[in-house]
C-alpha positions as CSV (number, residue, x, y, z in Angstrom):
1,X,-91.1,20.4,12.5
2,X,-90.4,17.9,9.5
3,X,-86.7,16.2,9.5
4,X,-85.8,14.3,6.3
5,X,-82.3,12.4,6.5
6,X,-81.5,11.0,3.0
7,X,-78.4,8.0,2.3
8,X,-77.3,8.4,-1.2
9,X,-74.7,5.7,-2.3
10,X,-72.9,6.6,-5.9
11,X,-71.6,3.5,-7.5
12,X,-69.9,3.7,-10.9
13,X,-69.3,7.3,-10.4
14,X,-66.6,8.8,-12.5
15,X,-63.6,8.7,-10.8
16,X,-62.2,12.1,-12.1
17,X,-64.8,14.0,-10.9
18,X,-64.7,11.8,-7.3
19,X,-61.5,13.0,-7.0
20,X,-61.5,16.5,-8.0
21,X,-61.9,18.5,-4.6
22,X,-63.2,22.0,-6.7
23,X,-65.8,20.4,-8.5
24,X,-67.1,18.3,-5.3
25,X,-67.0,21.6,-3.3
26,X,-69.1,23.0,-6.2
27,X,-71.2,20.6,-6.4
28,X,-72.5,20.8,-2.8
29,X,-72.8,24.3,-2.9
30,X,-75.6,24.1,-5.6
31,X,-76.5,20.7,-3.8
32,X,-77.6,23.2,-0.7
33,X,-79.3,25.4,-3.0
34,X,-81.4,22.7,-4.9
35,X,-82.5,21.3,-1.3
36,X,-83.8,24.8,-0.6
37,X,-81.3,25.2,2.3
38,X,-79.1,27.7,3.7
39,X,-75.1,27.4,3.4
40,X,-73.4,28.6,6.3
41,X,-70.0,27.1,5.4
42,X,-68.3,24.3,3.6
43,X,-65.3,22.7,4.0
44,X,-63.3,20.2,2.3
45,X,-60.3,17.7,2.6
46,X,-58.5,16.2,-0.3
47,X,-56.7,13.0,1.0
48,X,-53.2,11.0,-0.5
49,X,-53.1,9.7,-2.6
50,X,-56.8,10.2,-3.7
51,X,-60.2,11.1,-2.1
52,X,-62.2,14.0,-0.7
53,X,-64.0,14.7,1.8
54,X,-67.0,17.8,2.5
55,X,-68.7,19.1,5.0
56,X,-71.6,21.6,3.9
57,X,-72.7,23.4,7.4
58,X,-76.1,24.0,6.6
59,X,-79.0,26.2,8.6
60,X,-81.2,23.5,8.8
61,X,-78.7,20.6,9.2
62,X,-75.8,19.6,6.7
63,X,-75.0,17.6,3.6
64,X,-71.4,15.9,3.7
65,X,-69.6,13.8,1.0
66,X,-66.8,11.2,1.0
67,X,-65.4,10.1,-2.0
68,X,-63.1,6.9,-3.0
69,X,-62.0,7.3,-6.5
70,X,-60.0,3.7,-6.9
71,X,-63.4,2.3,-6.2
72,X,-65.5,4.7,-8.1
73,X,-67.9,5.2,-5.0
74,X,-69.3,8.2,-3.0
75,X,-71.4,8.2,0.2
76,X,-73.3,11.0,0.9
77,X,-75.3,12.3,4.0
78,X,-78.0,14.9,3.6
79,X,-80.1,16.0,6.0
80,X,-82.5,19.2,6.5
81,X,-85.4,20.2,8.9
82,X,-88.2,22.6,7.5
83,X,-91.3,22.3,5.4
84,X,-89.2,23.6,2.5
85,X,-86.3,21.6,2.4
86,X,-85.9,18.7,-0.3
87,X,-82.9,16.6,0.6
88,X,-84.2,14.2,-2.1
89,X,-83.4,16.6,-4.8
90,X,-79.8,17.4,-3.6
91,X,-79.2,13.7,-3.6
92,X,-80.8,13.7,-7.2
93,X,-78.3,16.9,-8.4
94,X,-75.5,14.7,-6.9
95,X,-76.4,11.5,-8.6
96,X,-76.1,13.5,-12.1
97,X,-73.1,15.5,-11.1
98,X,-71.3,12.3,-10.7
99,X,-72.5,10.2,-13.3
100,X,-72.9,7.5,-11.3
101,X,-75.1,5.1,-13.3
102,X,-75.3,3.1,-10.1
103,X,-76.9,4.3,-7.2
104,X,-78.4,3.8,-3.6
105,X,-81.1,6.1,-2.3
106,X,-82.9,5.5,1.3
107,X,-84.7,8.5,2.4
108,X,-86.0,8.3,6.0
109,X,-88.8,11.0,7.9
110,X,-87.4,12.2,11.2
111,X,-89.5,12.4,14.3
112,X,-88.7,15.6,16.0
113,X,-90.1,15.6,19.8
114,X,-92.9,17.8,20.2
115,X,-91.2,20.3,22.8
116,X,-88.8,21.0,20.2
117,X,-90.9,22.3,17.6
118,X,-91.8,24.9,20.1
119,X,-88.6,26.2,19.8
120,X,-88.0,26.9,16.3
């Protein structure tokens, strides 16, 4: 079974759309989509004075976002098992959706132990 965890850092993002708990929701919604994934849920968490915070449940793992607007900065956490998943590209989608001119991307192969790809 192939595990892919990707980092994405957003630096320089636009703060309006950091900050704007509808459009990140959406935004990970097609996020899942692009990565070829399966949404099971998503939920989100606006914080005071600013910042947001999501969770997308996924069938083969999740994606989740955390936002801090003053700084103009996003971290993101996106990671699928499958042979059709593409973490990568959700990162990518996010990095546009954000205009963040600035960006970190570290994509890393999981090892999953051979007993568990028995089980799939």
């Amino acid at each position: 079974m192939e595990c892919k965890h990707c980092i994405l850092e957003l630096y320089n993002a636009n703060p309006l759309k950091l900050n704007d708990e509808l459009y990140v929701r959406d935004a990970l919604v097609t996020a899942a989509e692009i990565a070829k994934s399966t949404l099971l849920d998503i939920k989100t968490h606006m914080f005071e004075p600013q910042g947001v915070t999501a969770f997308a449940l996924l069938a083969e793992s999740h994606i989740s976002f955390h936002s801090w607007p003053e700084l103009n900065y996003a971290a993101v956490d996106a990671f699928t098992c499958g042979e059709k998943t593409d973490p990568e590209a959700a990162c990518r989608f996010l990095m546009s959706c954000f205009d963040a001119p600035g960006s970190h991307l570290a994509a890393v192969q999981r090892t999953v132990p051979a007993i568990l790809s028995k089980h799939k």
